[in-house]
N, C-alpha and C positions, 0 to 999 in steps of 0.2 A: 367528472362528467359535467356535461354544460345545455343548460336549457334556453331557447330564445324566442321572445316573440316580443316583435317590431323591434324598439329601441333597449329592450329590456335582456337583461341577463342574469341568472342563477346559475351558480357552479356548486356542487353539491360533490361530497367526500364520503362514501358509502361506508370505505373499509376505517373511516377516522371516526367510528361511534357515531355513523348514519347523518354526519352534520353535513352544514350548508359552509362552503367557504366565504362567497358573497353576492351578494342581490345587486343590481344596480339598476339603472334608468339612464340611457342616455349618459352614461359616463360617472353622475353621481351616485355614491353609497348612500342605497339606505339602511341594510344593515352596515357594521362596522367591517370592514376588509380585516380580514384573516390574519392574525402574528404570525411571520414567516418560518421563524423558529417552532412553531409550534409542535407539540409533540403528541398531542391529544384533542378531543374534541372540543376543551374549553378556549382553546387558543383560537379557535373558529368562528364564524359570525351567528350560529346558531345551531341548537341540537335537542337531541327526544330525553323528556324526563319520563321515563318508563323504569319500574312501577310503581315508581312515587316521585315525587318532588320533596329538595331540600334535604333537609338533617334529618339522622334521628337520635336522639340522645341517650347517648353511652354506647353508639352501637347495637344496642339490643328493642329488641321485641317479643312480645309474647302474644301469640295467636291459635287459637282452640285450643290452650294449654300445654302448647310446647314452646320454646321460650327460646330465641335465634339471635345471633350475633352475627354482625356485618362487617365487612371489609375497612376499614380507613383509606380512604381513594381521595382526601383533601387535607393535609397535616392530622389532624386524630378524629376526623368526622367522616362516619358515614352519608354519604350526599349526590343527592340527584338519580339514585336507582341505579339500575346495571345497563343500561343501555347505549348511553354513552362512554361502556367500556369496551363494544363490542365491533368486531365490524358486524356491516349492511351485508346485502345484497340487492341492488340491483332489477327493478321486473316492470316490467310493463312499458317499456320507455319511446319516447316519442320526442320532437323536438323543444316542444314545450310543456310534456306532463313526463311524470316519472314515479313509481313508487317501490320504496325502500323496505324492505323484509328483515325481521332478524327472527329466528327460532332458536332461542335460550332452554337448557335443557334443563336448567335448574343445577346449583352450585356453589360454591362460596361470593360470588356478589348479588346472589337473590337463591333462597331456598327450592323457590316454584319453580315451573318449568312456564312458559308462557311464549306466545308468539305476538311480533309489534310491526304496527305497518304506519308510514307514513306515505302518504300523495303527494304531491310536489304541483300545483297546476298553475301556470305562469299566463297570466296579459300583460300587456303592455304599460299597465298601470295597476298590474296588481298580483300579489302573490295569495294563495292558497292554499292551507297546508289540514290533512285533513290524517287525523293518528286514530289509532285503534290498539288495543290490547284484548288479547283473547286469550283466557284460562284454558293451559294446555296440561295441566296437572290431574291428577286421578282426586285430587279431592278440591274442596272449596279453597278460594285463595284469597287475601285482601290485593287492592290494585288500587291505583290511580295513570292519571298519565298529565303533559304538561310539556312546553316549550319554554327552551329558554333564547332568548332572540336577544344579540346586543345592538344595539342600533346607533348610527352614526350621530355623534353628538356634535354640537359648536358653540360658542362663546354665548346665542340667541338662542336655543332650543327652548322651545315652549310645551308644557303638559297638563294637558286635560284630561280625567279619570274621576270616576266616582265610586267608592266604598263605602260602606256603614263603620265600619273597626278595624283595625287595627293588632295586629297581637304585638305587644312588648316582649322584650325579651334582653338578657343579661350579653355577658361580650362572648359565651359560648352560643350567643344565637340563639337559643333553645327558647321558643316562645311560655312564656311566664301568666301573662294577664291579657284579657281584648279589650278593650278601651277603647271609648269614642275616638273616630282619627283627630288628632293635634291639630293647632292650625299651621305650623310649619308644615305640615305633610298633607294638608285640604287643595286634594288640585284640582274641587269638584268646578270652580271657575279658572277659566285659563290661564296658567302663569310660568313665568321664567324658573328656569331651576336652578339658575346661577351659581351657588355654591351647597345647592342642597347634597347630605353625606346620607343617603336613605340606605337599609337593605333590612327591610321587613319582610311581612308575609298580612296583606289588608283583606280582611271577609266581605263577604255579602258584596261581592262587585257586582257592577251592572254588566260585566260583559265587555266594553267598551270602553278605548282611550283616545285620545286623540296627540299627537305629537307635532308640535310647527318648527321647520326650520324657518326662523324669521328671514336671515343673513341671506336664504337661498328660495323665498317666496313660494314655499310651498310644505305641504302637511300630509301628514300618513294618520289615516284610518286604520284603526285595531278595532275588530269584531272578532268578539268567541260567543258560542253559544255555548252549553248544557255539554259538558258537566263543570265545568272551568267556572266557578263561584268564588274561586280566589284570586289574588293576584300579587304576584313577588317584585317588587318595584329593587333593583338594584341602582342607586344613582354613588358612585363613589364621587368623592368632593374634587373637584377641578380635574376630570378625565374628559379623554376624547370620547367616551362610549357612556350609555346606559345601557339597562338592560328592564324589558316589562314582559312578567313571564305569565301568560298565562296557564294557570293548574288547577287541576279538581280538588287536592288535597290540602289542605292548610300545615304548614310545616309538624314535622314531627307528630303528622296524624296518626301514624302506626302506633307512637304510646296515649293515641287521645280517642281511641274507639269507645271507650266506652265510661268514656267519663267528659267529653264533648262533644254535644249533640252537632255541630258542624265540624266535623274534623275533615269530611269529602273522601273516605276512603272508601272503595265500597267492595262487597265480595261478591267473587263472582265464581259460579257453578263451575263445570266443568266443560267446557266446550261455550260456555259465556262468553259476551264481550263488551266491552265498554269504550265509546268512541265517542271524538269530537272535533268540530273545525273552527281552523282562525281564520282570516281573513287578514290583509293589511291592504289597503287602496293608498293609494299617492293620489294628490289632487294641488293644483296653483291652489294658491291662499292671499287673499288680501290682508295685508300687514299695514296697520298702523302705529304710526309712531305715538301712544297715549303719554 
C-alpha cells in the first residue's frame, strides 16, 4: 500500500511484519529501498520492535518467577520481539496517513498476549511514525517498543547524535559493561562515518540525531521523545545502509530488570499502554568542504 503527499512517497507491507518498503522524496531514498528477494521484514527499509528490542541472551527470561524461553528468529538469537514476525492489518487509511494493527494472542514468539499499533503520517518533508503497545494479557507484563529504520547510505554520509554510554558487549552481542562512549563512536560533533563497523546499543540519548547526505546536499532530522532513552546504532563497515534505531529498552533488558536500574523495560497492567513518536524531517543543508 502506498502513501503520498506532494513529492513524497511511502509504501508500507502490512502482512511482511507491519514494515515500511520505502520512503522517498522526489525520487531519492531516504530510507534504504527494499532487497527484492526478500522474505521477511528485515529485508525491508523499516519495521516495529515490539515487545522488545534486540537480543536476549540464551533465549530465556525470567519474569514474576516463571522463567520463558524464546524462539531463534536470527541463527541462535532471540531478536527484536514478535512483531516483526507477524502480519499487520491495515485501518484508518487515507492517502497520506495509515495505521497498522496487530493483536498477538500470546504464544511461542512472545508468552503475553498484547496489541501494537503503528501511524504512518506522511508530508512532504517528513515522516511520522507514532507506535503504541497495550497489555492485553490477564496479568502484568514487561514491554518495550522501538523502530528499526535502515537508511540510505553513500560514500559522504555524515552523523550527528548524542549519548552519555555505551554498553560493550562480546561477539554474541550480549551487552557486558556501559562505559563512557569511545571516541571512535563520539558523533556528539558532526562526522563522516566512513568506514565506521558500529552495532551497539548507547544509553541516556538525547532523543535526537542528525544524518547529512553530503554528495546530495541535504540532511534528515531524527526526533524521538519518551520512552525511547536508547539508541541501536547499526553502521556495518563499507555497506550501502545504516541503520539508527530508536528504543526504550536497552538490549537484553529482559535479563537486566532488576539488576540495571536503566534497562527501559517497563510493566504494564492490564489494559496499560505504552507509547511513542519519531519524527524524521528532510531539510537542504549547507555542505562545506572543511
Amino acid at each position: 500500500m502506498k502513501l503520498t503527499a506532494g513529492f513524497a512517497e511511502l509504501v508500507l507491507a502490512p502482512q511482511t511484519g507491519g514494515s515500511v518498503v520505502s520512503w522517498t522524496i522526489a525520487g531519492q531514498p531516504i530510507l534504504r529501498r527494499a532487497n527484492p528477494n526478500a522474505t521477511d521484514a528485515r529485508g525491508n527499509a523499516c519495521y516495529p520492535l515490539v515487545p522488545f528490542s534486540n537480543r536476549v541472551a540464551g533465549r530465556r527470561f525470567t519474569f514474576a518467577g516463571h522463567t520463558y524461553e524464546l524462539p531463534a528468529l536470527l541463527g541462535e538469537w532471540a531478536i527484536h520481539g514478535a512483531g516483526w514476525q507477524c502480519p499487520w492489518t491495515a485501518e484508518a487509511i487515507s492517502h497520506w496517513d495509515a495505521t497498522l494493527t496487530l493483536d498477538y494472542p500470546g504464544g511461542k514468539l512472545w508468552p503475553f498476549a498484547f496489541r501494537a499499533t503503528q501511524r504512518f503520517e506522511l508530508e512532504p518533508d517528513r515522516l511520522i511514525v507514532t507506535m503504541r503497545i497495550t497489555n492485553t494479557y490477564k496479568t502484568p507484563t514487561p514491554a518495550a517498543i522501538g523502530l528499526h529504520p535502515f537508511f540510505h547510505r553513500s560514500a559522504d554520509t555524515w552523523l550527528q547524535t548524542n549519548a552519555t554510554s555505551v554498553w560493550q558487549s562480546g561477539a554474541d552481542k550480549i551487552p557486558t559493561t556501559n562505559t563512557p562512549v569511545p571516541p571512535d563512536w563520539d558523533f556528539s560533533t558532526a562526522r563522516p562515518l566512513d568506514d565506521a563497523d558500529i552495532d551497539h546499543c548507547f544509553a541516556g540519548w538525547s532523543g535526537q540525531a542528525t544524518l547529512t547526505w553530503a554528495d546530495r546536499a541535504n540532511r534528515l532530522h531524527i526526533q524521538a521523545g519518551p520512552p525511547f532513552g536508547h539508541l541501536v546504532l547499526y553502521v556495518p563497515k563499507r555497506q550501502d545502509h545504516l541503520a539508527i534505531e530508536p528504543v526504550s529498552n536497552m538490549n537484553d533488558a529482559l535479563n537486566h530488570m532488576t539488576t540495571t536500574e536503566d534497562h527501559g523495560m517497563v510493566v504494564l497492567e492490564p489494559g496499560q499502554s505504552l507509547e511513542g513518536r519519531i519524527s524524521m524531517t528532510l531539510e537542504d543543508a549547507e555542505v562545506r568542504d572543511d
